[in-house]
N, C-alpha and C positions, 0 to 999 in steps of 0.2 A: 534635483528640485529641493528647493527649502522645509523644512519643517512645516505645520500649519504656528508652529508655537512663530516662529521668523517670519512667515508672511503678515499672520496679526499683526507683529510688534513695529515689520518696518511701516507697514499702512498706518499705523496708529501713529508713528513717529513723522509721517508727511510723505514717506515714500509711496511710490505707485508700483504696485507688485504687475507681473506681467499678466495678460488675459489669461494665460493658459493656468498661472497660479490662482488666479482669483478662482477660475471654473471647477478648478479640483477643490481647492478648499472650503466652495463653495455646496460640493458635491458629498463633502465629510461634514459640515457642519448639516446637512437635509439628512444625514445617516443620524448623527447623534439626536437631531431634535425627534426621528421619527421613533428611536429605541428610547426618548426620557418619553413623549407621548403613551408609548406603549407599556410603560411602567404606569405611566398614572393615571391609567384607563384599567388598567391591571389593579389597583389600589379602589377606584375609584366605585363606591357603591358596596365597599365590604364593611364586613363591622372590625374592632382590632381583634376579633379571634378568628376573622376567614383571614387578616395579614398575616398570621404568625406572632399575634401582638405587637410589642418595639422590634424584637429582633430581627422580625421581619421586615418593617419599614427600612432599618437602620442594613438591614440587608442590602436592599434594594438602590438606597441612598449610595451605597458602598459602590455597586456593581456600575451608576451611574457614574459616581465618582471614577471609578480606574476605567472607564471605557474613554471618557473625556480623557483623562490623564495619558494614556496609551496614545490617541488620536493627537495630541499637541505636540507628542514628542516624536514623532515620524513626517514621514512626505506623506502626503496625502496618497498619492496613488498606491505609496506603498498600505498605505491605510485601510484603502479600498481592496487595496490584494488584487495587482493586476500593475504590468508593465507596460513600458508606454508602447512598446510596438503594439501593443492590442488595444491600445487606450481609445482609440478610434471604432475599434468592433463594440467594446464597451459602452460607450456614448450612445452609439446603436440601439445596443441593445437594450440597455438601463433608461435611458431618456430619449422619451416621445410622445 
């Protein structure tokens, strides 16, 4: 399977990625929005000295940063850490 960074770029470029691409990196893009959520709900209602003040944001910004970065430059599944032969137990299990 393609990268998520390859499935983006050919859909953007006109190509139609297969269903099974679109679902997994569909399934890694609902990872990373629900880990930036969960930072900024984490953030959310502190003053800058419950953040760690900047360093702490710029922390946090960071960890965003290379989790996205990590996630663009693999296959999704591999992303999600599970192979395809169990990729169907997984669907299961994860989405319902």
């Amino acid at each position: 399977m393609r990268t998520l960074f390859e499935i983006i770029e050919s859909a953007k470029g006109g190509e139609r990625p297969s269903h099974e691409e679109c679902y997994w990196a569909l399934m890694v893009v609902n990872d990373l929005l629900f880990f930036a959520r969960a930072s900024l709900m984490d953030l959310s209602g502190k003053t800058p000295e419950q953040w760690g003040g900047p360093f702490g944001v710029k922390f946090k910004a960071e960890q965003e940063f290379q989790r996205c970065k990590r996630a663009i430059l693999v296959p999704p599944e591999e992303w999600l850490n599970k192979s395809e032969k169990d990729s169907e137990q997984w669907t299961k299990k994860n989405v319902s």
